[in-house]
C-alpha positions as CSV (number, residue, x, y, z in Angstrom):
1,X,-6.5,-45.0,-31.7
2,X,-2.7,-43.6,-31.4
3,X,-3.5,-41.7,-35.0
4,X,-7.0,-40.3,-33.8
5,X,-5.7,-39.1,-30.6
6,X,-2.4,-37.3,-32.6
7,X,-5.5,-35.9,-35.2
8,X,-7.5,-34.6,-32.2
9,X,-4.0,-33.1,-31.2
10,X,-3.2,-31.5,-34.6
11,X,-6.7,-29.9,-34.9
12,X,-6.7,-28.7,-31.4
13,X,-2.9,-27.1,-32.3
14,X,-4.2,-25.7,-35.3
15,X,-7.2,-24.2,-33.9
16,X,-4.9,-22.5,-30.8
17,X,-2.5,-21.0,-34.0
18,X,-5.3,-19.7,-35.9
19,X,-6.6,-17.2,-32.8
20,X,-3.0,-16.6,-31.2
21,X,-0.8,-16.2,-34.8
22,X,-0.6,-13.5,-37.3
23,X,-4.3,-13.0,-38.7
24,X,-4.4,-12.0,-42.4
25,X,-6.4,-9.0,-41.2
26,X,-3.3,-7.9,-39.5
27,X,-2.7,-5.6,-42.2
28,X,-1.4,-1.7,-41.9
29,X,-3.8,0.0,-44.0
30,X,-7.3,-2.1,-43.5
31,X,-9.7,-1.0,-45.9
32,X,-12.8,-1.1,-43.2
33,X,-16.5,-1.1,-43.6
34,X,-18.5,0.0,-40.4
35,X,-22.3,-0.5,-40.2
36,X,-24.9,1.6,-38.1
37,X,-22.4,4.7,-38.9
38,X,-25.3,6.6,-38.7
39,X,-26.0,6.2,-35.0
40,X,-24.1,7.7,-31.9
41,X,-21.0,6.1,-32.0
42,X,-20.8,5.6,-35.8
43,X,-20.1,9.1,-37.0
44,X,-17.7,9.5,-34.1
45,X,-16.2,6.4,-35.2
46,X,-15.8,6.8,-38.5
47,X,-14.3,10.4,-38.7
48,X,-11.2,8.8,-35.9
49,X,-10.6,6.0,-38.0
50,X,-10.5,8.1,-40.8
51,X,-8.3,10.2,-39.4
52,X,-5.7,7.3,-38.9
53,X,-6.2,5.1,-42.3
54,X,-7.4,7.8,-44.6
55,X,-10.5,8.9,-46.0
56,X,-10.8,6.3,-49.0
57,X,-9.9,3.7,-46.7
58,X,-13.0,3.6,-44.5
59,X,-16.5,3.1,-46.0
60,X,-19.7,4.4,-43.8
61,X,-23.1,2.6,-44.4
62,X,-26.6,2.3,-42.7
63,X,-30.4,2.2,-44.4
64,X,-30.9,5.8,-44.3
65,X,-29.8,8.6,-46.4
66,X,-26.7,10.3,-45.0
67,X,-27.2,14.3,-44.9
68,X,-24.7,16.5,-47.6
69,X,-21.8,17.1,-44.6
70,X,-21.5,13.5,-44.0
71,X,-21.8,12.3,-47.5
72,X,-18.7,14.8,-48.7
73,X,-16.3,13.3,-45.6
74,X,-15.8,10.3,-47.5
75,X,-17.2,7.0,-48.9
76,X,-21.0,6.4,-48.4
77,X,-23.0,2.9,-48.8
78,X,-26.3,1.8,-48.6
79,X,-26.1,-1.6,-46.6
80,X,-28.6,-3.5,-45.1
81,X,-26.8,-6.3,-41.9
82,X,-30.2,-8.3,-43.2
83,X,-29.3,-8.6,-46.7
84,X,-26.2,-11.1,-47.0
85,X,-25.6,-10.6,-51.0
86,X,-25.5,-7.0,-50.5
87,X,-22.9,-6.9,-47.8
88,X,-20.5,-9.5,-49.7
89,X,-21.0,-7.8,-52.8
90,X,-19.6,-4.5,-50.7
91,X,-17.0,-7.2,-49.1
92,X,-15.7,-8.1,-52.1
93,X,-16.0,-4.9,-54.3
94,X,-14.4,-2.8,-52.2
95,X,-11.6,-5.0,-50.4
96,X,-12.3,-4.8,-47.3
97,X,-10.2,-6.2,-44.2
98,X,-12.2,-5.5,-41.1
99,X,-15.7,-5.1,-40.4
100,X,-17.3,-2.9,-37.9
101,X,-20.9,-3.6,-36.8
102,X,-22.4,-1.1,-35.1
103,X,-26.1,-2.1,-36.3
104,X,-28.1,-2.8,-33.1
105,X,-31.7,-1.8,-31.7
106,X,-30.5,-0.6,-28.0
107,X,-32.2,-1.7,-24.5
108,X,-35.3,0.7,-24.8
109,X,-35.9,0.4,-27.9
110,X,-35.9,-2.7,-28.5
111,X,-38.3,-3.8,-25.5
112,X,-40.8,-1.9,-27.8
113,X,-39.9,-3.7,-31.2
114,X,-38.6,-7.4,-30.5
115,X,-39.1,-8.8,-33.5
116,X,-37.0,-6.1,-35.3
117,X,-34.4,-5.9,-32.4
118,X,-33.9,-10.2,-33.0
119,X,-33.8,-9.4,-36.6
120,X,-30.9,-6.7,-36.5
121,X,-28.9,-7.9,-33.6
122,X,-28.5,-11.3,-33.9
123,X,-29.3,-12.1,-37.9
124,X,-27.7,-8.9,-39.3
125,X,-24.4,-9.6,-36.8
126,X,-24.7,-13.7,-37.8
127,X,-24.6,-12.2,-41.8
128,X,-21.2,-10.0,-40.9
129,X,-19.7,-12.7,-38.6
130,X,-19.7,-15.5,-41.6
131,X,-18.3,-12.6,-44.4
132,X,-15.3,-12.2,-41.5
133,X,-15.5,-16.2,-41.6
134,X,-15.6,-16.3,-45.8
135,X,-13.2,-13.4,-46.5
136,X,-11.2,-13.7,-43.4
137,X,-11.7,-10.6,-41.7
138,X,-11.5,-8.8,-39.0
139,X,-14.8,-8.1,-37.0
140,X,-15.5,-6.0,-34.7
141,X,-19.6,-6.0,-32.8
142,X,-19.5,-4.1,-29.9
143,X,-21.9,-6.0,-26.6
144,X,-22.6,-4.0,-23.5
145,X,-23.4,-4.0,-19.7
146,X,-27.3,-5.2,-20.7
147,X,-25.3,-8.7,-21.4
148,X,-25.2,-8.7,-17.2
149,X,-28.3,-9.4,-15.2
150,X,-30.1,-9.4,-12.3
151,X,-27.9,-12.5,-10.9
152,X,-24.7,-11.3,-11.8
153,X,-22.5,-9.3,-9.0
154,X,-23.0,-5.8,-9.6
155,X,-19.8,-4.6,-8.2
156,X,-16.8,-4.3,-10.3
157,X,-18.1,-6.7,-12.5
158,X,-15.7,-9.5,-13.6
159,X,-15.0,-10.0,-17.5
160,X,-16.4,-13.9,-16.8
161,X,-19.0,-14.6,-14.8
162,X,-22.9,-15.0,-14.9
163,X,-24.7,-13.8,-17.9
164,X,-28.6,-14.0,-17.6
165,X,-30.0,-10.7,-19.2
166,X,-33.6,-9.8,-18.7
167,X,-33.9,-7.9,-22.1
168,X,-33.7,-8.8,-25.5
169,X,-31.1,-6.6,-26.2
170,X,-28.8,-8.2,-23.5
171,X,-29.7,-11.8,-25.1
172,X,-29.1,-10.5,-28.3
173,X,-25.7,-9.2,-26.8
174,X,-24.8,-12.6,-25.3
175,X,-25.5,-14.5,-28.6
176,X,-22.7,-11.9,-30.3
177,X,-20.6,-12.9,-28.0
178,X,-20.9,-16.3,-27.5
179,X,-21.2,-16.8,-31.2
180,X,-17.9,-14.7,-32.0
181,X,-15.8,-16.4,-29.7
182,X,-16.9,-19.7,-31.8
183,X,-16.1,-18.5,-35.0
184,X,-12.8,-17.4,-33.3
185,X,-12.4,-20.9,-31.8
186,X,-13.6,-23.0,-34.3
187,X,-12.6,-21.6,-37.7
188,X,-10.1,-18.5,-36.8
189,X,-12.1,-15.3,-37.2
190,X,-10.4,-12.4,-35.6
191,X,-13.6,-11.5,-33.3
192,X,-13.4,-8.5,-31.0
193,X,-16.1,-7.2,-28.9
194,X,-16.0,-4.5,-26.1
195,X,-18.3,-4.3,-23.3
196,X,-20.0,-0.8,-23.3
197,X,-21.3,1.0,-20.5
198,X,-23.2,3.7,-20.6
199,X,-22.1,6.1,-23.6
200,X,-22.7,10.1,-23.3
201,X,-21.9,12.1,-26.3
202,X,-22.6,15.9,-27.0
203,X,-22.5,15.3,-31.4
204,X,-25.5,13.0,-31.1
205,X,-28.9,12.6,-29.8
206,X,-29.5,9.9,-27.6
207,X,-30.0,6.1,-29.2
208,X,-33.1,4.7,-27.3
209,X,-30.9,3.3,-24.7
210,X,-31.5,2.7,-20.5
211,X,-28.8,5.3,-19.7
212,X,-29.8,8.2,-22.2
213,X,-30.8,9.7,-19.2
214,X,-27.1,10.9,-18.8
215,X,-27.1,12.7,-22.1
216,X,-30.3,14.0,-21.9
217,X,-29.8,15.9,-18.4
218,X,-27.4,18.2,-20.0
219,X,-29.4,19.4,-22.6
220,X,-32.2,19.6,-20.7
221,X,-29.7,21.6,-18.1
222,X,-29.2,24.3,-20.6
223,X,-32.4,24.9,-22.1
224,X,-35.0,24.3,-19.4
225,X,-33.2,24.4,-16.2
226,X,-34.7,21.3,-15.2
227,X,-34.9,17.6,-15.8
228,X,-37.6,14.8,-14.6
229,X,-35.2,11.4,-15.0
230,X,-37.0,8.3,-15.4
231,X,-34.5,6.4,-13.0
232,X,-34.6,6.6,-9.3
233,X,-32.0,9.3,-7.7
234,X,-29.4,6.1,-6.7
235,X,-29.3,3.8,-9.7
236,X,-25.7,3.7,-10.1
237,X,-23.9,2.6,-13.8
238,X,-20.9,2.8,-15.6
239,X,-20.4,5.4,-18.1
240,X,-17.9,6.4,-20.0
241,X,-17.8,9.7,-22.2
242,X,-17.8,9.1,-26.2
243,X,-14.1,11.0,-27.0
244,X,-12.8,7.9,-25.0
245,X,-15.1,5.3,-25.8
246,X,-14.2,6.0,-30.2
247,X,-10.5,5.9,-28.8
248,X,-10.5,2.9,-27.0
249,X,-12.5,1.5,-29.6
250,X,-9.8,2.4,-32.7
251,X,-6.7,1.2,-30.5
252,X,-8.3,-2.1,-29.6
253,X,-9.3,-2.8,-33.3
254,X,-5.7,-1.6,-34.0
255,X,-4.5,-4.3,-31.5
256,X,-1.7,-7.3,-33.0
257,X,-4.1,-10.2,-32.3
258,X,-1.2,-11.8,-30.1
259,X,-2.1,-9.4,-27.7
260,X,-6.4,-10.4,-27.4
261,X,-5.8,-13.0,-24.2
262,X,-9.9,-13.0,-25.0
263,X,-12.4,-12.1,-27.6
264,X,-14.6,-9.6,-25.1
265,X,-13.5,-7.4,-23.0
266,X,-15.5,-5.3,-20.0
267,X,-14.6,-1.0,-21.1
268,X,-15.8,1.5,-18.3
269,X,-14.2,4.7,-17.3
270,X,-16.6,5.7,-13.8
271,X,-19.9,5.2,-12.6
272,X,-22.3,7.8,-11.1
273,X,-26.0,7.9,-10.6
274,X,-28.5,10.6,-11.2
275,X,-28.5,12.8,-7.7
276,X,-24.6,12.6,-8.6
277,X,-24.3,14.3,-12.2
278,X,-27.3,16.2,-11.1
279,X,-24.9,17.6,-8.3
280,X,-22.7,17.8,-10.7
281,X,-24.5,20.1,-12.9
282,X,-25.9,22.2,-10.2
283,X,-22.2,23.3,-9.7
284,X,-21.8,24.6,-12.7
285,X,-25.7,25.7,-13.5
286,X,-27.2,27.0,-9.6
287,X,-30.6,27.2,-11.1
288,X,-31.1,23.3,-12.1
289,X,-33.9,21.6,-10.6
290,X,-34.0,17.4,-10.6
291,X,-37.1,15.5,-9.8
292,X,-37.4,11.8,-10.3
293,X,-40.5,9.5,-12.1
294,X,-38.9,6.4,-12.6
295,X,-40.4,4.0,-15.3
296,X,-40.1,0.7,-17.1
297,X,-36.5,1.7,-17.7
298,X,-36.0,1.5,-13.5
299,X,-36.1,-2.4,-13.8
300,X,-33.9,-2.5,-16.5
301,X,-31.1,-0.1,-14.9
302,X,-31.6,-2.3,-11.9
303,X,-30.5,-5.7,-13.8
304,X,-27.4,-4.0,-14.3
305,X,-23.5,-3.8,-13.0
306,X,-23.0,-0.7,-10.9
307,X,-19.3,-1.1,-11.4
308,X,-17.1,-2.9,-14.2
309,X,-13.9,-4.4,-13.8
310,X,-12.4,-3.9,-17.0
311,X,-8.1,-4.2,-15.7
312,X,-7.7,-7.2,-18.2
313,X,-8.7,-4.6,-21.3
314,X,-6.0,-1.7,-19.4
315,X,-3.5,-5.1,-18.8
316,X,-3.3,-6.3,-22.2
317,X,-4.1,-3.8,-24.9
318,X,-3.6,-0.5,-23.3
319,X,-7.2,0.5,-22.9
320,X,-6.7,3.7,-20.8
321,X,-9.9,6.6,-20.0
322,X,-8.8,10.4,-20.3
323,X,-12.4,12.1,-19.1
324,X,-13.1,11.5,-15.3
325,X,-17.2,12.6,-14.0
326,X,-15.8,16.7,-13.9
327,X,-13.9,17.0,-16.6
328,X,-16.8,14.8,-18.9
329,X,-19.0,17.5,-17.1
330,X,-17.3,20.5,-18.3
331,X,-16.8,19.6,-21.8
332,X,-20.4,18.8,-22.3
333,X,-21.6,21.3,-20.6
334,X,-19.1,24.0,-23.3
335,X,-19.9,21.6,-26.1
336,X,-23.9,22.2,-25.9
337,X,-23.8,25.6,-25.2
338,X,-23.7,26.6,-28.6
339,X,-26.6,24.1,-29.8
340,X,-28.9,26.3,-26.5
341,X,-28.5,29.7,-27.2
């Protein structure tokens, strides 16, 4: 009995090193593979991180065919998250340390296709959480506010606390997360995760999420003077503009492991709701009209945190925002100016 409870001991010692110690993805110079780096934050993200580790260093892939400009910035794959011999054939051929998977079907979206948004979110992120497990690497999924739902306090939302998502995307969200901070637990993968709110971006066109709204309105600003939003005028959620979202995102894969007190962290920078960016805009543009037609999306928005909490991210890797509602206003507004001419 004394020997099975000193094993039990050892393991559970052994376990606690292998998530708290020097990872062998700690490395300088990660050779990095990021999936989905054809969507909204996968162009973003690929051109930062190879700004920091170099061009050759950080290899883009999705299932469509990249246009010429994105092709010549660097290293291009075909790679399909469904296809396990084809991602550890990439793994292996190419050396890669970490492992960035941005492949997902978002909240919209996915309500519309839930066989393919099971499919990509949950198999294709299982496929790239046992290479991490096989090659130990570091892995990287992002989850998001959709992992909340109706039951969970919508007010600065808490890092830990109840978790019953009403979409698929949400569940498919909680099993990433749940099934990360196993691997972490139970065989030592370095698994991160970030909550994502809301993401608005002026380089590319909205994803099929719940808050595209935010993205949309600007565009819509500039060419039409108008926008009909299909959420009500006081459906508050956090947001968080894309410049700091891909920064936040390449410090806290940059990280020392030591640092992680968790393997998913709430990210936010402010939260607004429609009649308040509309105001917003109106500022700047006196001829912009809003009018409301809420739709499915409503109920969605509605299962959602008004409000993260995310101090443990600021408190223990440094996350930090830059862009505050005006100033994310002012450079979106400049930024699309060009595209509306």
């Amino acid at each position: 009995m004394l020997f099975f409870r000193q094993s039990r001991a050892l393991a559970t010692s052994f376990r606690t090193l292998a998530t708290t110690a020097t990872h062998p993805a700690d490395v300088a110079k990660p050779r990095i593979l990021v999936t989905g780096s054809l969507g909204q934050l996968g162009i973003g993200l690929v051109s930062l991180l190879r700004q920091k580790y170099g061009n050759e260093n950080v290899i883009a892939s999705d299932i469509r065919k990249p246009s010429p400009e994105i092709k010549a910035q660097g290293p291009y794959v075909f790679a399909d998250v469904l296809n396990m011999q084809q991602l550890e054939t990439i793994v292996v051929d190419n050396d890669i340390n970490w492992i960035v998977n941005l492949s997902a079907l978002l909240s919209a979206v996915g309500e519309q296709n839930i066989d393919k948004a099971l499919a990509i979110n949950m198999t294709g992120f299982t496929n790239t959480l046992e290479l991490a497990r096989r090659h130990q690497l570091r892995i990287m999924c992002p989850s998001t506010i959709g992992a909340f739902g109706p039951t969970t306090p919508r007010d600065l939302t808490p890092d830990l606390t109840i978790m019953r998502p009403t979409t698929v995307y949400g569940i498919t969200k909680v099993h990433v997360e749940l099934m990360g901070e196993y691997y972490a637990k139970r065989f030592g993968v370095d698994f991160r995760s970030l909550r994502y709110p809301g993401i608005i971006s002026s380089d590319t066109e909205p994803g099929g999420g719940t808050t595209d709204y935010a993205v949309q309105i600007f565009h819509s600003a500039l060419k039409e003077k108008s926008y009909k939003c299909y959420l009500g005028p006081e459906t508050s959620l956090p947001m968080m503009y894309l410049p700091d979202c891909l920064e936040g995102t390449v410090d806290f894969l940059a990280a020392p492991n030591h640092l992680l007190k968790q393997r998913t962290y709430n990210m936010a920078a402010f939260s607004f709701n429609p009649r308040e960016i509309a105001a917003k805009i109106k500022e700047r543009i006196p001829e912009f009209e809003m009018t409301y037609a809420p739709d499915f999306r409503q109920a969605i928005a509605d299962s959602w945190p008004k409000s993260l909490d995310d101090s443990k991210a600021r408190q223990d890797w440094g996350w930090k925002n830059k862009f505050d509602l005006d100033a994310m206003t002012d450079d979106m507004l400049t930024a699309l100016k060009s595209h509306h001419k």
